[in-house]
Each structure stands twice: as structure tokens, then as C-alpha cells.
mmCIF file of the N, C-alpha and C atoms, coordinates in Angstrom:
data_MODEL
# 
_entry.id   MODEL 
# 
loop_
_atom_site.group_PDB 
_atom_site.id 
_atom_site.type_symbol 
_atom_site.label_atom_id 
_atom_site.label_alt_id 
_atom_site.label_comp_id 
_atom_site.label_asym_id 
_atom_site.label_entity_id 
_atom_site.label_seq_id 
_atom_site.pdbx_PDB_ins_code 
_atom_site.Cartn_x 
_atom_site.Cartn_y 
_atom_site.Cartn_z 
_atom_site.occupancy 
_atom_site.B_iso_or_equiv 
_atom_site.pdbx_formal_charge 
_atom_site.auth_seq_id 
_atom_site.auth_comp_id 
_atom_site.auth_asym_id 
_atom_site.auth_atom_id 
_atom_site.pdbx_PDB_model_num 
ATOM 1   N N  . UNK A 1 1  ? 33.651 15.076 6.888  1.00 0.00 ? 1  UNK A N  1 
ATOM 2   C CA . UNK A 1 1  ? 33.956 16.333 6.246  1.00 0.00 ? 1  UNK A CA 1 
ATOM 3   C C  . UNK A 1 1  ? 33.807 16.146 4.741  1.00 0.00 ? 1  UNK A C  1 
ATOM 4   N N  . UNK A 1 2  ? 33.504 17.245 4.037  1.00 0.00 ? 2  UNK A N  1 
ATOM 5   C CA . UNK A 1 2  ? 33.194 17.319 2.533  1.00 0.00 ? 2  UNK A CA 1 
ATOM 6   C C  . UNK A 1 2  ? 34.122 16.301 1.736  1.00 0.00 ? 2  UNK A C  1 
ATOM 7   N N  . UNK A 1 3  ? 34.334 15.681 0.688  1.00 0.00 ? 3  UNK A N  1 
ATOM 8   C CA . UNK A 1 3  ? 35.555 15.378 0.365  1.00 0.00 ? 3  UNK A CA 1 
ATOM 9   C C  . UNK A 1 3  ? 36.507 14.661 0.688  1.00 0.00 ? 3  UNK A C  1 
ATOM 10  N N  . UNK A 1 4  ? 35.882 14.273 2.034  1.00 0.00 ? 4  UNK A N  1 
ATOM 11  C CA . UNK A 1 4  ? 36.964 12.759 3.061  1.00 0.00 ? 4  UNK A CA 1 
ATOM 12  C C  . UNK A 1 4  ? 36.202 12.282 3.588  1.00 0.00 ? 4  UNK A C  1 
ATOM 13  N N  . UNK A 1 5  ? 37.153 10.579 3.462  1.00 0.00 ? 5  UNK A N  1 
ATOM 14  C CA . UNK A 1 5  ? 36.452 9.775  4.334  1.00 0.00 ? 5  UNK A CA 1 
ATOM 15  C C  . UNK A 1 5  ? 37.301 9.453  5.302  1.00 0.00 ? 5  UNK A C  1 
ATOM 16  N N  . UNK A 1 6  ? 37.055 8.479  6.092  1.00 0.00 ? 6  UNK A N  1 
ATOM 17  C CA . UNK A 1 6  ? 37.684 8.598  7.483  1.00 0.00 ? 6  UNK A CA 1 
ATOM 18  C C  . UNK A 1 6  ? 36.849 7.098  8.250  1.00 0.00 ? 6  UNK A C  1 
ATOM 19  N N  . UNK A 1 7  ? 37.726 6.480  8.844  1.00 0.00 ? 7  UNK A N  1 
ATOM 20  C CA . UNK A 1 7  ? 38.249 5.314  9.510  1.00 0.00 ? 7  UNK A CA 1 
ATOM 21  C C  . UNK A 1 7  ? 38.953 5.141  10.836 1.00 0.00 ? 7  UNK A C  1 
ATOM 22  N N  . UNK A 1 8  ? 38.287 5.190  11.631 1.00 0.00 ? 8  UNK A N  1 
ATOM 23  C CA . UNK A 1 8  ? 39.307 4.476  13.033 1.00 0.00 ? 8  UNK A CA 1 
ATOM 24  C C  . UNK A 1 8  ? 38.911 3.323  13.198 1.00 0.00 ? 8  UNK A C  1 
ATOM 25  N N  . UNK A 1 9  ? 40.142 2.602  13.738 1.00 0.00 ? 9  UNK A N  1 
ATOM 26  C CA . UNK A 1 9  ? 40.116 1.155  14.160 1.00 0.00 ? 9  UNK A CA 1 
ATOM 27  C C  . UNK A 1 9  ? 40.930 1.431  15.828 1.00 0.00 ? 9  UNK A C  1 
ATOM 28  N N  . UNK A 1 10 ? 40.160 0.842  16.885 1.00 0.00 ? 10 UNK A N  1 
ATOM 29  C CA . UNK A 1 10 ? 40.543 0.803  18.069 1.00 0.00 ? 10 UNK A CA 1 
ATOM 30  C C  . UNK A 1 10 ? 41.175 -0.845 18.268 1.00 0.00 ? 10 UNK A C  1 
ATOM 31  N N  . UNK A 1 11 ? 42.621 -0.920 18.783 1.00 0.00 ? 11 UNK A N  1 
ATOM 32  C CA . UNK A 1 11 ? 42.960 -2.167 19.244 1.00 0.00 ? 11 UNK A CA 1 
ATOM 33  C C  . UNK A 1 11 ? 43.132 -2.186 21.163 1.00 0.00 ? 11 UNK A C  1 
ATOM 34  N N  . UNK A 1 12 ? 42.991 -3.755 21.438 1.00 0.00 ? 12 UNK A N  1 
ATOM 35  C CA . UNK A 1 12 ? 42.978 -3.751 22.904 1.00 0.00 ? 12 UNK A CA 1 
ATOM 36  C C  . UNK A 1 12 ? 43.952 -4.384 23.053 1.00 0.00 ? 12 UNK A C  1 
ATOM 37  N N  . UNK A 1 13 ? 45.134 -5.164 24.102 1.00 0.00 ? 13 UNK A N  1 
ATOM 38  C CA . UNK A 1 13 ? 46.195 -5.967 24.288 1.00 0.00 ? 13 UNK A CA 1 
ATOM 39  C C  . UNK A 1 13 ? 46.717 -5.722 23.046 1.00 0.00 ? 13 UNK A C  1 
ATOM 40  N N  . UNK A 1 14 ? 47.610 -4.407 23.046 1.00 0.00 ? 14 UNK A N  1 
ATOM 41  C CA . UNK A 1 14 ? 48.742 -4.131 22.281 1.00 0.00 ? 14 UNK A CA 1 
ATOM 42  C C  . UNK A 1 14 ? 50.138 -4.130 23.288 1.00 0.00 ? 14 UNK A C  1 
ATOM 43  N N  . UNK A 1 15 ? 50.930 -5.073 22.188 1.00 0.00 ? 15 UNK A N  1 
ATOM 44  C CA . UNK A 1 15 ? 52.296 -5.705 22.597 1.00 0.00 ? 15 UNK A CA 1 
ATOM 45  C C  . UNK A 1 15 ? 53.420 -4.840 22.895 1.00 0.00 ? 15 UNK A C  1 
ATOM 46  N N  . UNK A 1 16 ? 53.830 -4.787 23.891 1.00 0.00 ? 16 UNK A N  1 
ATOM 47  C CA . UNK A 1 16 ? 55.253 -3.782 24.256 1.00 0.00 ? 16 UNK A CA 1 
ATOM 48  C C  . UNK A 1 16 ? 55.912 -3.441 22.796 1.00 0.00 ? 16 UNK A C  1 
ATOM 49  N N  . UNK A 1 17 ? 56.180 -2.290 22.658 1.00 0.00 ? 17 UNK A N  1 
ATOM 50  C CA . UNK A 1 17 ? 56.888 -2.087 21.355 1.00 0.00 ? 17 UNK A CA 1 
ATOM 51  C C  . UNK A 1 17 ? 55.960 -2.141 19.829 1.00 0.00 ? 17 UNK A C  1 
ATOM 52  N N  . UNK A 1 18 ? 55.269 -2.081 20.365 1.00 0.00 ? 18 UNK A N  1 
ATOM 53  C CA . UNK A 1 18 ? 53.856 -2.161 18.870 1.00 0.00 ? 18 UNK A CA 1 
ATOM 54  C C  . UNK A 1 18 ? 54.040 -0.763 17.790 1.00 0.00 ? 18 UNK A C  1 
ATOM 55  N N  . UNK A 1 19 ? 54.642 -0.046 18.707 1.00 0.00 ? 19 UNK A N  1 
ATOM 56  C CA . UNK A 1 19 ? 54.206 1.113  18.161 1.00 0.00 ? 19 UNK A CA 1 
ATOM 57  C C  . UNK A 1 19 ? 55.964 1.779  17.351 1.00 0.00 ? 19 UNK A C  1 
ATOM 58  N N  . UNK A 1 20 ? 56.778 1.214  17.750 1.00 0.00 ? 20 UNK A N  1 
ATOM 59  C CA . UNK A 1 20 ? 58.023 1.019  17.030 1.00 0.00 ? 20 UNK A CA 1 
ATOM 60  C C  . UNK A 1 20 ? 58.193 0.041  15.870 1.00 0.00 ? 20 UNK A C  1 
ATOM 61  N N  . UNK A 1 21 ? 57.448 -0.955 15.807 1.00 0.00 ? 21 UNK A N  1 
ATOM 62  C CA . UNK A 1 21 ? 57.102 -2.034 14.635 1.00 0.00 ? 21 UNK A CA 1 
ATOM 63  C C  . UNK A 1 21 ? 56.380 -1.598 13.948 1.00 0.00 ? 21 UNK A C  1 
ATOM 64  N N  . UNK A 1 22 ? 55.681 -0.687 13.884 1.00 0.00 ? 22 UNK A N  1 
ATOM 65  C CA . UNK A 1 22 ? 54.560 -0.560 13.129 1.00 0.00 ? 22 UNK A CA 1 
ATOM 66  C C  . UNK A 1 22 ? 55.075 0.866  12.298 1.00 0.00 ? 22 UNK A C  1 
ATOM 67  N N  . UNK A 1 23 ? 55.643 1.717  13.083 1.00 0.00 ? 23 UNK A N  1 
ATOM 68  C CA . UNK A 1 23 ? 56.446 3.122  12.442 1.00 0.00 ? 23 UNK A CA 1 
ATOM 69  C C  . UNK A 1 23 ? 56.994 2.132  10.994 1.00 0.00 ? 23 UNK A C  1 
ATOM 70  N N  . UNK A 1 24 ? 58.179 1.605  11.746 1.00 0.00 ? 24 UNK A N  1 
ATOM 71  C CA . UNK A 1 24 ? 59.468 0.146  11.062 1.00 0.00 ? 24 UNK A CA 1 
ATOM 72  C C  . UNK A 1 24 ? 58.324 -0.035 9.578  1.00 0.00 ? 24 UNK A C  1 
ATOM 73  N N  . UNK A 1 25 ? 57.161 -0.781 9.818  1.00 0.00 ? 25 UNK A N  1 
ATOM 74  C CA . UNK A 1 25 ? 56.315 -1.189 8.855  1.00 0.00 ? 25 UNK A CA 1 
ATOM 75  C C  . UNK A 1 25 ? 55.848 -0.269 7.840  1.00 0.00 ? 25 UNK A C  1 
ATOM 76  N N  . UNK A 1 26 ? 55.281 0.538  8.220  1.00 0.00 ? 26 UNK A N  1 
ATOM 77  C CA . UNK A 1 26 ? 55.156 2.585  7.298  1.00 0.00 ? 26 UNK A CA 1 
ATOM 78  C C  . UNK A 1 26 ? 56.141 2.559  6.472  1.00 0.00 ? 26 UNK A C  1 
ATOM 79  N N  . UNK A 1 27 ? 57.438 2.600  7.510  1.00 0.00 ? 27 UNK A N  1 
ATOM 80  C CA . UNK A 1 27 ? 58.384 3.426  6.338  1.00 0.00 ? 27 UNK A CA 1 
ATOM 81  C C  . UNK A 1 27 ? 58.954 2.273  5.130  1.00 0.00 ? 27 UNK A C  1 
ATOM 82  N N  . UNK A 1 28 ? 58.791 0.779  5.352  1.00 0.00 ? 28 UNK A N  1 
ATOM 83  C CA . UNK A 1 28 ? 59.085 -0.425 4.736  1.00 0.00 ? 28 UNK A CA 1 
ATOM 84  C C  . UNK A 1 28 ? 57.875 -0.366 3.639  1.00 0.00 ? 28 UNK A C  1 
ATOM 85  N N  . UNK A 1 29 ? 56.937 0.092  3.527  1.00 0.00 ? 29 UNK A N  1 
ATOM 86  C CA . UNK A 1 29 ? 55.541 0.387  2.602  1.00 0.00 ? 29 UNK A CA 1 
ATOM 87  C C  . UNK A 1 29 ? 56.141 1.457  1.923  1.00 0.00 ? 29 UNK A C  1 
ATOM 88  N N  . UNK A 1 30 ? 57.114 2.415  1.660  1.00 0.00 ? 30 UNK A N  1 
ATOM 89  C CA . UNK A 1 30 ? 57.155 3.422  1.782  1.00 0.00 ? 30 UNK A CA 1 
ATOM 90  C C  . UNK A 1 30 ? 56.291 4.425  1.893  1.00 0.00 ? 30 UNK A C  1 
ATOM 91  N N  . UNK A 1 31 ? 55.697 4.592  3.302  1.00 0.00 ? 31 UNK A N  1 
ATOM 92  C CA . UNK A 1 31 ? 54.741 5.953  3.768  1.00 0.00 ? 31 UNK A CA 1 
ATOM 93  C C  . UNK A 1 31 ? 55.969 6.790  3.954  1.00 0.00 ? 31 UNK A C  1 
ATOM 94  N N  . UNK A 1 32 ? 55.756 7.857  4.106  1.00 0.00 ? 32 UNK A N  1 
ATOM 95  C CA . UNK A 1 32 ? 56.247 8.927  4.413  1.00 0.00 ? 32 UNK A CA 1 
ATOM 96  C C  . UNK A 1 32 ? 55.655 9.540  5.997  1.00 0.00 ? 32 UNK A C  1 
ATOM 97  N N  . UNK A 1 33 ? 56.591 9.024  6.651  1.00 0.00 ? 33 UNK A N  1 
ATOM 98  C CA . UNK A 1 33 ? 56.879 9.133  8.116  1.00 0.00 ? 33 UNK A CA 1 
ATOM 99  C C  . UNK A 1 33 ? 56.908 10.325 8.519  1.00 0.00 ? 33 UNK A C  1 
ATOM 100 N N  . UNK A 1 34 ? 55.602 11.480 9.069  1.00 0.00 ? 34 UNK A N  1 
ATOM 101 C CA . UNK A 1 34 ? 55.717 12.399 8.958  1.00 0.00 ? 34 UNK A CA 1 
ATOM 102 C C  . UNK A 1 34 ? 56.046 13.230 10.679 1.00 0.00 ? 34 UNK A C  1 
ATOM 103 N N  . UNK A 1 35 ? 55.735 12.232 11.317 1.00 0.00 ? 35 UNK A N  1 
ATOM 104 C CA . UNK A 1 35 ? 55.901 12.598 13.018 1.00 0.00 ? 35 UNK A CA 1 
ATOM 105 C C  . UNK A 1 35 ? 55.477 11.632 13.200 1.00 0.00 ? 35 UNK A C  1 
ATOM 106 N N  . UNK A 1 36 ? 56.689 11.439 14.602 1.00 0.00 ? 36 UNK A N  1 
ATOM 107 C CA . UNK A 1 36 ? 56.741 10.325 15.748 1.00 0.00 ? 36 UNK A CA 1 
ATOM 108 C C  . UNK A 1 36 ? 56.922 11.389 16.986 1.00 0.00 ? 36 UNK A C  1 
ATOM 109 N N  . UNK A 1 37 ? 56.256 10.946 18.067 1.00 0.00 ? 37 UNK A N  1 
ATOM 110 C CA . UNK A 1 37 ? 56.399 11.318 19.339 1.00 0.00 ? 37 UNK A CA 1 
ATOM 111 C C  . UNK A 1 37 ? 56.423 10.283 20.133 1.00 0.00 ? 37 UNK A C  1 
ATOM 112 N N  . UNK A 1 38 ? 56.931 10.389 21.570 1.00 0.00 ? 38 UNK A N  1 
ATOM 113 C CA . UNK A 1 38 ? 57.015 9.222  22.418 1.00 0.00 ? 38 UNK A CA 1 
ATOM 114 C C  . UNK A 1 38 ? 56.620 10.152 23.884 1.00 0.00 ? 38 UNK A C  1 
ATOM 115 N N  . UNK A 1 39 ? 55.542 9.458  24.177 1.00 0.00 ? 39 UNK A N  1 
ATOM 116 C CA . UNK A 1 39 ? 55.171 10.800 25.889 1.00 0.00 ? 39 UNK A CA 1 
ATOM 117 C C  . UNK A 1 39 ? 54.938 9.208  26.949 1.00 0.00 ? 39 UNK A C  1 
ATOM 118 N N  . UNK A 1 40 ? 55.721 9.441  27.625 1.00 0.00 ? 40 UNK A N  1 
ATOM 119 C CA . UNK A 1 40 ? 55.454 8.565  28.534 1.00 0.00 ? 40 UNK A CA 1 
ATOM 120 C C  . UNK A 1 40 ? 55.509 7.410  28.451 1.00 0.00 ? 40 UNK A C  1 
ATOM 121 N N  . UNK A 1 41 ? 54.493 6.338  28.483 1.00 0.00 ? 41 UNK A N  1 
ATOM 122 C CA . UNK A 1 41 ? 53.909 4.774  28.398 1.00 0.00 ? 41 UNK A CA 1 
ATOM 123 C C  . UNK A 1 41 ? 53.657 5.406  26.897 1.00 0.00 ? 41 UNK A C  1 
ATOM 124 N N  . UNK A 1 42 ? 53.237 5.779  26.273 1.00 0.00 ? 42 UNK A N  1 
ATOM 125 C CA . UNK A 1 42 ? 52.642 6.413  24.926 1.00 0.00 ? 42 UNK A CA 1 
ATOM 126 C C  . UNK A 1 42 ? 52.955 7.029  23.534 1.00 0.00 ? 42 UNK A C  1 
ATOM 127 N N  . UNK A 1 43 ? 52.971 6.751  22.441 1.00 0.00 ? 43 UNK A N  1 
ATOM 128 C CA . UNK A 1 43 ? 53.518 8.024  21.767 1.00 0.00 ? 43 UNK A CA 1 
ATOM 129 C C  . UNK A 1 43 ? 52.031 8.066  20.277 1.00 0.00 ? 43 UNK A C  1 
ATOM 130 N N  . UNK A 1 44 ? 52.936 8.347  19.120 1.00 0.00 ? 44 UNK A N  1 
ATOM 131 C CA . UNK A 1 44 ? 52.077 8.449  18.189 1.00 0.00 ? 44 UNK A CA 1 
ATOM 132 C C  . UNK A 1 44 ? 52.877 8.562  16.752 1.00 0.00 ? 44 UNK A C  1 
ATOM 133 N N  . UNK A 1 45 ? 52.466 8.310  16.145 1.00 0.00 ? 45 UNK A N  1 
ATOM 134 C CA . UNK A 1 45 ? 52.708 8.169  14.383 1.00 0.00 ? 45 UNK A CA 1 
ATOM 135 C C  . UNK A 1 45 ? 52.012 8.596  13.606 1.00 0.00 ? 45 UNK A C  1 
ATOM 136 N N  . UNK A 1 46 ? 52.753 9.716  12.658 1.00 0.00 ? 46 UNK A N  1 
ATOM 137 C CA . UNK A 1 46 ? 51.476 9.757  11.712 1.00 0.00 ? 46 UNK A CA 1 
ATOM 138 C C  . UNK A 1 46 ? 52.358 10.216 10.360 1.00 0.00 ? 46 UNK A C  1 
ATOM 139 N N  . UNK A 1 47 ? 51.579 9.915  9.371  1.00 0.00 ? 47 UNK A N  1 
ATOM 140 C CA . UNK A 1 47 ? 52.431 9.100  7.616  1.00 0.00 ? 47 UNK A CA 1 
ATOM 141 C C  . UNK A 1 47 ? 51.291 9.343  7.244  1.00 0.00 ? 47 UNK A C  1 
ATOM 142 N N  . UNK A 1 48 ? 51.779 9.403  5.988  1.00 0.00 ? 48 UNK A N  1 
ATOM 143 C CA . UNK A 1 48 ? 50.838 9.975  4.491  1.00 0.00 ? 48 UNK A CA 1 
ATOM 144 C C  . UNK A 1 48 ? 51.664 9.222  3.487  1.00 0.00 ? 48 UNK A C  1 
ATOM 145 N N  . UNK A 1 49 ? 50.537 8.424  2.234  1.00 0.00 ? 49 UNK A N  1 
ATOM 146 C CA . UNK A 1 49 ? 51.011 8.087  1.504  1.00 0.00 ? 49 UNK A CA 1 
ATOM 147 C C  . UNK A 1 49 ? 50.123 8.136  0.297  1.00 0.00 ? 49 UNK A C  1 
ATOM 148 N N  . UNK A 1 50 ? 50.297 8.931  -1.028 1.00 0.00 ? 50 UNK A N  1 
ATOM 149 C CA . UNK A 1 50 ? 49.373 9.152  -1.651 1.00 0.00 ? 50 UNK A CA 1 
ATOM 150 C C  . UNK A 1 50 ? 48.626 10.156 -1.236 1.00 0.00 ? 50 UNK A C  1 
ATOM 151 N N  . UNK A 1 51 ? 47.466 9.885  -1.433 1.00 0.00 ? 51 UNK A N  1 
ATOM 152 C CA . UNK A 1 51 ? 45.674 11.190 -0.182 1.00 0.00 ? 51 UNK A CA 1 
ATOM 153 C C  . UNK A 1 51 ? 45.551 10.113 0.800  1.00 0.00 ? 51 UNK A C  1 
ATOM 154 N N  . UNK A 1 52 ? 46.560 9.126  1.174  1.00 0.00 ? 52 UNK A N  1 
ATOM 155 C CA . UNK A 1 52 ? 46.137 8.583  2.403  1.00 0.00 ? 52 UNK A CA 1 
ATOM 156 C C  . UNK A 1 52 ? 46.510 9.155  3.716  1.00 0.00 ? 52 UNK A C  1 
ATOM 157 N N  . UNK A 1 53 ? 46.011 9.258  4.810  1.00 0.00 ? 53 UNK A N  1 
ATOM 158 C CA . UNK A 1 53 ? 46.858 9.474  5.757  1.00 0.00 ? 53 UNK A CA 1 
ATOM 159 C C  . UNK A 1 53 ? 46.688 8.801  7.064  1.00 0.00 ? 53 UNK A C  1 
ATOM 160 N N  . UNK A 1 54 ? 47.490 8.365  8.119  1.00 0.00 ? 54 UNK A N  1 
ATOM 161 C CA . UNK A 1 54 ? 47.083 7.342  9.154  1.00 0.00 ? 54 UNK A CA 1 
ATOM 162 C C  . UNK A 1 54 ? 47.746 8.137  10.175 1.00 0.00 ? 54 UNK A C  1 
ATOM 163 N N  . UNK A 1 55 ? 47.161 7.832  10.743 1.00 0.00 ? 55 UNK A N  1 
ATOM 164 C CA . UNK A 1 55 ? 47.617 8.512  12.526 1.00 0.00 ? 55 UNK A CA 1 
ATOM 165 C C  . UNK A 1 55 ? 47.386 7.038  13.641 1.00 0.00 ? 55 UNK A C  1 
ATOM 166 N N  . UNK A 1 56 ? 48.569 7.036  14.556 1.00 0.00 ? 56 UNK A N  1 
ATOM 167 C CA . UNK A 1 56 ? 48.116 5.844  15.284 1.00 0.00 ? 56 UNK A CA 1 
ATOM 168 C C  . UNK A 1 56 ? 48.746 6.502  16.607 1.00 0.00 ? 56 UNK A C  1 
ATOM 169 N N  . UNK A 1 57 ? 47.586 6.001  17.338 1.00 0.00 ? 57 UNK A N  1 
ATOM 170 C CA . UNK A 1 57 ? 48.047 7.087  18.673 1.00 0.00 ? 57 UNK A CA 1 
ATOM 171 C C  . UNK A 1 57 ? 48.431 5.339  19.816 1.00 0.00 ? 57 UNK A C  1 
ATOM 172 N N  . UNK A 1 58 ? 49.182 5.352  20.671 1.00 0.00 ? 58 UNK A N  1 
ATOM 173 C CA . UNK A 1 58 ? 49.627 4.278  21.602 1.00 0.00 ? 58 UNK A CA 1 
ATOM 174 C C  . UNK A 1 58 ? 49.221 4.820  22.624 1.00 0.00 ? 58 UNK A C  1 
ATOM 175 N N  . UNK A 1 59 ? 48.718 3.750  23.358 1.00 0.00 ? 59 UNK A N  1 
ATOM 176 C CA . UNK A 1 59 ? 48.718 4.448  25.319 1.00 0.00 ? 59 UNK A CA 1 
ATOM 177 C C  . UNK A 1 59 ? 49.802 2.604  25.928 1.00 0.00 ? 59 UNK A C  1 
ATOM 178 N N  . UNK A 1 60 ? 50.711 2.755  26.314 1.00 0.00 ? 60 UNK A N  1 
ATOM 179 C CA . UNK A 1 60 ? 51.199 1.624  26.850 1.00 0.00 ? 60 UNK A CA 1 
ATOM 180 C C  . UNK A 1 60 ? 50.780 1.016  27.729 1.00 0.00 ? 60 UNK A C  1 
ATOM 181 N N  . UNK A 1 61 ? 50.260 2.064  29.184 1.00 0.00 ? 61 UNK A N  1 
ATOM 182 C CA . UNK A 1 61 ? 49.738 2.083  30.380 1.00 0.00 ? 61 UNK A CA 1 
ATOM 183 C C  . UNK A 1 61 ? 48.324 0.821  30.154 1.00 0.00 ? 61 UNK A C  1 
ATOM 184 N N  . UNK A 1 62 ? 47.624 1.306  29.295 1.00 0.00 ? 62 UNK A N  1 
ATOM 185 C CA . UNK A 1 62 ? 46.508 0.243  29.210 1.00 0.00 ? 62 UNK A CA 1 
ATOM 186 C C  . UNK A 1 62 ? 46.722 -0.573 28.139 1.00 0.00 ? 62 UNK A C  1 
ATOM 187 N N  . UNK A 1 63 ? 47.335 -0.864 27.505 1.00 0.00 ? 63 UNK A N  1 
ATOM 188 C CA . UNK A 1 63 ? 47.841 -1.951 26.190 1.00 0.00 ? 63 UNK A CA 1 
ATOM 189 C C  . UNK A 1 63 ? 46.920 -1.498 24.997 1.00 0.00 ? 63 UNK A C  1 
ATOM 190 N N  . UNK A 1 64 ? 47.276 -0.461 24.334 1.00 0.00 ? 64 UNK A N  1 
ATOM 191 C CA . UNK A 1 64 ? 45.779 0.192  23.880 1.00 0.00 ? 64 UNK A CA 1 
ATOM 192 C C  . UNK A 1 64 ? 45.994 0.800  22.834 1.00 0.00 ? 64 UNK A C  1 
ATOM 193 N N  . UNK A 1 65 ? 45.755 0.725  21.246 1.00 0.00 ? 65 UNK A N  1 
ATOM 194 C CA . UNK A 1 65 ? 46.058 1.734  20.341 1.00 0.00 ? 65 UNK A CA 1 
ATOM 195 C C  . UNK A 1 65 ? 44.968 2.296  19.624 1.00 0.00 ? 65 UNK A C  1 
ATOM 196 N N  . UNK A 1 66 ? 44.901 3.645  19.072 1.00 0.00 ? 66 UNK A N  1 
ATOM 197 C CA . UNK A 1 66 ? 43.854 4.001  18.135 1.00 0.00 ? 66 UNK A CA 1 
ATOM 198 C C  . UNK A 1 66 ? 44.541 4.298  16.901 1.00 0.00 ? 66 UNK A C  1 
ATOM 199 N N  . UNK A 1 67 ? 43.835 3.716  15.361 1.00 0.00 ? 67 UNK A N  1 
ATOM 200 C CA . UNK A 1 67 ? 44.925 3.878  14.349 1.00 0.00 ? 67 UNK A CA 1 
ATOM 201 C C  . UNK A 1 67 ? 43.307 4.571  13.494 1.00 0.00 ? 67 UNK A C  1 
ATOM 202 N N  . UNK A 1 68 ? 43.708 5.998  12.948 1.00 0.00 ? 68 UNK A N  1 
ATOM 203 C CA . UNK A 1 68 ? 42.561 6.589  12.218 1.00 0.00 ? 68 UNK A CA 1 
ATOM 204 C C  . UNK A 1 68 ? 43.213 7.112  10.401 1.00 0.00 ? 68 UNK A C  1 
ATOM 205 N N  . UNK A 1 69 ? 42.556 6.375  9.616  1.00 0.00 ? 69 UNK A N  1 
ATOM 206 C CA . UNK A 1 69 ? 42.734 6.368  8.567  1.00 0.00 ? 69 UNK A CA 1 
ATOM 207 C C  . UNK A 1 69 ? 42.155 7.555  7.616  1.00 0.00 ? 69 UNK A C  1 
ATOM 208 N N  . UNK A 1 70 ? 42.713 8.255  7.322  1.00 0.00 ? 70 UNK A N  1 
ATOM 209 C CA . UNK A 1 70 ? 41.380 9.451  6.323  1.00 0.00 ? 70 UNK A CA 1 
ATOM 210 C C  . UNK A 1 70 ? 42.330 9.609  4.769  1.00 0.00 ? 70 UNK A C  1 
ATOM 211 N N  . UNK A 1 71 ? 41.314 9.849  3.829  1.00 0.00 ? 71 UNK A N  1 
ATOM 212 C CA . UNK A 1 71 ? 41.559 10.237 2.454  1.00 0.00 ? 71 UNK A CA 1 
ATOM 213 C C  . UNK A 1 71 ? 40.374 11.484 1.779  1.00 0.00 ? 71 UNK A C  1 
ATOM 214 N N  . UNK A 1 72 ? 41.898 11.690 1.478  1.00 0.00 ? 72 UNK A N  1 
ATOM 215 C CA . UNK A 1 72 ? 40.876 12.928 0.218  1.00 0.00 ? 72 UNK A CA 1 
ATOM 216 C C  . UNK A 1 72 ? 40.063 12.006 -1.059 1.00 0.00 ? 72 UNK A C  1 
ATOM 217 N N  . UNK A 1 73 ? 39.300 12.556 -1.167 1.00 0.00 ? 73 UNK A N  1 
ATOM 218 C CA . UNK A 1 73 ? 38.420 12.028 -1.933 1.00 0.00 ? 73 UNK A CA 1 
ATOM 219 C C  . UNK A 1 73 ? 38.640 13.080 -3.416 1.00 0.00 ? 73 UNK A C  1 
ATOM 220 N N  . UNK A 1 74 ? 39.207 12.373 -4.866 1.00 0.00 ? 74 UNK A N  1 
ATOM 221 C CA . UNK A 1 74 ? 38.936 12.853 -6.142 1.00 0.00 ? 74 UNK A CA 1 
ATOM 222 C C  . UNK A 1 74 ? 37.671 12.822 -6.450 1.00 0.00 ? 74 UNK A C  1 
ATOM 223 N N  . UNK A 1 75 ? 37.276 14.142 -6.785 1.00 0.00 ? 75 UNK A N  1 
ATOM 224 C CA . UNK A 1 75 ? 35.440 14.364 -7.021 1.00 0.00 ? 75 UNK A CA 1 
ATOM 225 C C  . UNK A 1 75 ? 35.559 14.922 -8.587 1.00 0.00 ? 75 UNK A C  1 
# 
């Protein structure tokens, strides 16, 4: 998109609780913790810090995370 860039990183054999350590880690950076959900085996995170913003989605069921990074771009 015009003005952003954008980053996903896919992980495989993610550790029970990855996704509670890693919230823990955000708000210790101070991101600004903007939604947590928890669905099932699964949930998701997503924080903004600066024009950064990260979204990390969990699936437990398959040990599996997607973490997608995007920024506004100063033009």
C-alpha cells in the first residue's frame, strides 16, 4: 500500500505459552498493547509503537505463529 511497508515472518514449533511471553515482552518494550484475544488452541496480539505496528496471530493446534510487521512511511 502507498506509504507502508509491511513484513510477515511465519514461525513453525511454537512453544506452549509463546504467545503470553511475547504479549509480557511488547508491553516490557513499552508497545502499547492494543488487543489480545484468546479463541481456542489460538489467540492474537496486536501493539503499536511509534508508526510501528505488529500483529501476531497463534494457532496452538499446529505449533504455529504468524507475526506481520507494517509502518507508515514519512514521505
Amino acid at each position: 500500500m502507498q506509504g507502508k511497508k509491511s513484513w510477515n515472518v511465519f514461525l513453525e514449533d511454537v512453544e506452549d505459552g509463546a504467545a503470553e511471553k511475547y504479549t509480557q515482552v511488547l508491553k516490557s518494550k513499552e508497545w502499547n498493547v492494543m488487543q489480545t484475544m484468546t479463541m481456542g488452541e489460538g489467540g492474537m496480539t496486536q501493539a503499536i509503537k511509534n508508526n510501528v505496528m505488529i500483529m501476531a496471530i497463534y494457532n496452538g493446534k499446529d505449533k504455529a505463529a504468524s507475526i506481520s510487521v507494517s509502518t507508515q512511511i514519512e514521505e
